[in-house]
N, C-alpha and C positions, 0 to 999 in steps of 0.2 A: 641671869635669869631671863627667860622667853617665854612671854605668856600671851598664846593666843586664845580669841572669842569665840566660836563660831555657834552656828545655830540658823535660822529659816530669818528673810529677809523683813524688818521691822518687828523683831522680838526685841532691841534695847540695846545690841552691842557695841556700839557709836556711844549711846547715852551715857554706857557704864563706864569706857573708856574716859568720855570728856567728865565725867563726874569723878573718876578716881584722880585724874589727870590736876583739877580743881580744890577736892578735899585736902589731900595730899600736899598738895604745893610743890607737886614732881618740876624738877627743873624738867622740862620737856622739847623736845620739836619732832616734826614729820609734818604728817597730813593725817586728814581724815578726808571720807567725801561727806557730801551734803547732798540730795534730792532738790533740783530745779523745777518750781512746781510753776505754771500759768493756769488759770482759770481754774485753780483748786484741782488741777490733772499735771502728775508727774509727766515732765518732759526732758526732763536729761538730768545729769549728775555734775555735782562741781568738784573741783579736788580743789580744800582748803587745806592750806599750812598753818601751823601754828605760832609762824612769823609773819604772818599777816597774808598773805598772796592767796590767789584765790584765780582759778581758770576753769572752763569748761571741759570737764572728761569726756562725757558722751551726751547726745542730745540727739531729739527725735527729726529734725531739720539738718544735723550737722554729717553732711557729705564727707564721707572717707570709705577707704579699702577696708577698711578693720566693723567689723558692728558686733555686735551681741544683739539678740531681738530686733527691736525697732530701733535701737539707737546705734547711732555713728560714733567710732570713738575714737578719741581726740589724743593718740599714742604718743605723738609729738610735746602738747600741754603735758600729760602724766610725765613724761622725761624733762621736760622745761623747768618743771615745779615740783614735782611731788616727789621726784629720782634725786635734783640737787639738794632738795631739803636732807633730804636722808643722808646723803655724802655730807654736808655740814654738818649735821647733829653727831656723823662719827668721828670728827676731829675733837668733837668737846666732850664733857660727860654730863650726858643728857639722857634720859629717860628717851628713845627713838618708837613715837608712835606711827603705827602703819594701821592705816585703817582706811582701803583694807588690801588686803592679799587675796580678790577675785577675779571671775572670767574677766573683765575689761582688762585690770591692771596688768593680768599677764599674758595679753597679745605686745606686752614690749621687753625684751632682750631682757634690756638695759635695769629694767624693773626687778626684775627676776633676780640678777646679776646684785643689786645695790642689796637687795633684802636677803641674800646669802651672806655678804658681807657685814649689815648687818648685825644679822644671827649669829654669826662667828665673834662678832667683835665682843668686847666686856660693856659694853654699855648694855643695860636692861632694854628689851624689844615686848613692847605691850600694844598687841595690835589684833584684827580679824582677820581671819580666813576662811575662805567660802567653804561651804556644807558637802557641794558637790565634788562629785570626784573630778580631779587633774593631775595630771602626771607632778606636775613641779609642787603644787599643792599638797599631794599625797608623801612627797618626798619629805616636805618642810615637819607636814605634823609627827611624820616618825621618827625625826630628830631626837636622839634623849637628852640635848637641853631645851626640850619644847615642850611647854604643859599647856594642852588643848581642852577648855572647858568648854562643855557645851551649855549655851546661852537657851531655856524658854521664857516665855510669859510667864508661868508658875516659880522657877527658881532669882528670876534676873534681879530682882532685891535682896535676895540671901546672899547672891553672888557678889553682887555689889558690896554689902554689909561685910561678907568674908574677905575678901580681896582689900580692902579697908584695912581692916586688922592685918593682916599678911604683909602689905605692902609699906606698912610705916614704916619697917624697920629698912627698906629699901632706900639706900642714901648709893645715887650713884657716881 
């Protein structure tokens, strides 16, 4: 089973994730990102694993060929950390969170490449993918082993609540 978030950026899809991730007691790994905030002003993103490691994705100061908006993004860390996480969690059987499957994540190959594999594998994949249109993007959600639920403010504690009930019986 594959089940991604998606939904407009700070609607809860992170949240919902680490909260089912926690209720649950999914054996899990991957990443999620995290917002790098100074002076109460977002300045970059971290990609955190859920074996503890933690690097800088993108950042308002961090010089690179790759950006999205005003950040520089850090394609090399994303493959360092958040590409082998995923390659480990498919040796084991682990609940493979990916959060998330957006514009930074997939300016790299390799990215793209682990989270086909992945989707293909029998391990359960519970992650986000961006709202916007993208080729590789647009490929993933029309997968039919992909069930793409769209995350608002309005629904994201029903969702949370349903996805609770749904996923207990998920032993992977």
């Amino acid at each position: 089973m594959n089940l991604l978030l998606t939904g407009h950026p700070g609607v809860g899809k992170t949240t919902i994730i680490r909260n089912l991730i926690q209720k649950l007691k999914l054996p899990a790994g991957g990443f999620y990102t995290e917002e790098i905030r100074e002076d109460n002003r977002r300045q970059g993103f971290a990609v955190v694993t859920l074996s503890g490691f933690k690097g800088v994705l993108a950042h308002r100061n961090f010089k690179s060929r790759y950006k999205v908006g005003s950040y520089g993004v850090g394609v090399y860390t994303l493959n360092r950390i958040g590409v082998k996480e995923i390659q480990m969690c498919l040796m084991e059987k682990k609940v493979i969170v990916i959060d998330e499957i957006g514009k930074m994540e997939l300016l790299s190959p390799q990215f793209q490449s682990v989270v086909e594999k992945a989707l293909d594998a029998d391990n359960p994949v519970l992650g986000t993918i961006t709202l916007a249109r993208h080729p590789f993007a647009q490929r993933v959600k029309a997968r039919e082993d992909v069930k793409v639920i769209e995350v608002t403010r309005e629904n994201r504690d029903e969702i949370l609540k349903t996805l609770v009930k749904d996923l207990k019986k998920l032993k992977p």
